[in-house]
N, C-alpha and C positions, 0 to 999 in steps of 0.2 A: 462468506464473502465470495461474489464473483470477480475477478478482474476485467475488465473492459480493455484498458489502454494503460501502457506505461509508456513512458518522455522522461527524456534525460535531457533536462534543462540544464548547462553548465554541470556547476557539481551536484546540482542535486537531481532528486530521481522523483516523479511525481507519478500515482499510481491514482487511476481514475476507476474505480470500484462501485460495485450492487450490495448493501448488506441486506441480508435476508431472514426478517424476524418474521418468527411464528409464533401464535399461542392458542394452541390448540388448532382449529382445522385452518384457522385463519392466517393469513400468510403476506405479509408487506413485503418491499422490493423499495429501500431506499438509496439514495446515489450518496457515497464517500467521496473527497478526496482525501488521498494522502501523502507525504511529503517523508523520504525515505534517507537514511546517511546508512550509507555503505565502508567498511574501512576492512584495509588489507591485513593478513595474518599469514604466517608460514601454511603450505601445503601441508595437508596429510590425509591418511588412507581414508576417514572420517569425512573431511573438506577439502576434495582434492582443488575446490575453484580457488582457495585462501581469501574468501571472501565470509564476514562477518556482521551482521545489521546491526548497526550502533544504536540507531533509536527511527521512530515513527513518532511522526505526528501530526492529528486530522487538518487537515489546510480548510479554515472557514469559509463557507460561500457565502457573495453578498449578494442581497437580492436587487433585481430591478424592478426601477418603480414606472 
């Protein structure tokens, strides 16, 4: 996965991504999005930001015609 761009829409967080499949020498370059919750958690030496990813999930693109 590369990242391109992240936006912070309101509360949510949208992550505009390259995924990069290979199989064997051959190699694709497909566009993601993704649609991201974040939620707070005590510091510690581990996670000093107290930040913890609740869930992902792919935001569908629709096509134009």
């Amino acid at each position: 996965l590369s990242i391109n761009e992240i936006k912070g829409e309101g509360k949510d967080i949208i992550i505009y991504a390259d995924r990069i499949l290979s199989v064997g020498k051959i190699k694709s370059v497909l566009p993601i999005t993704l649609k991201i919750e974040i939620q707070k958690t005590n510091r510690t030496e581990s996670n000093p930001y107290g930040l913890v990813l609740s869930s992902v999930n792919q935001v569908e693109q629709k096509e134009e015609k």
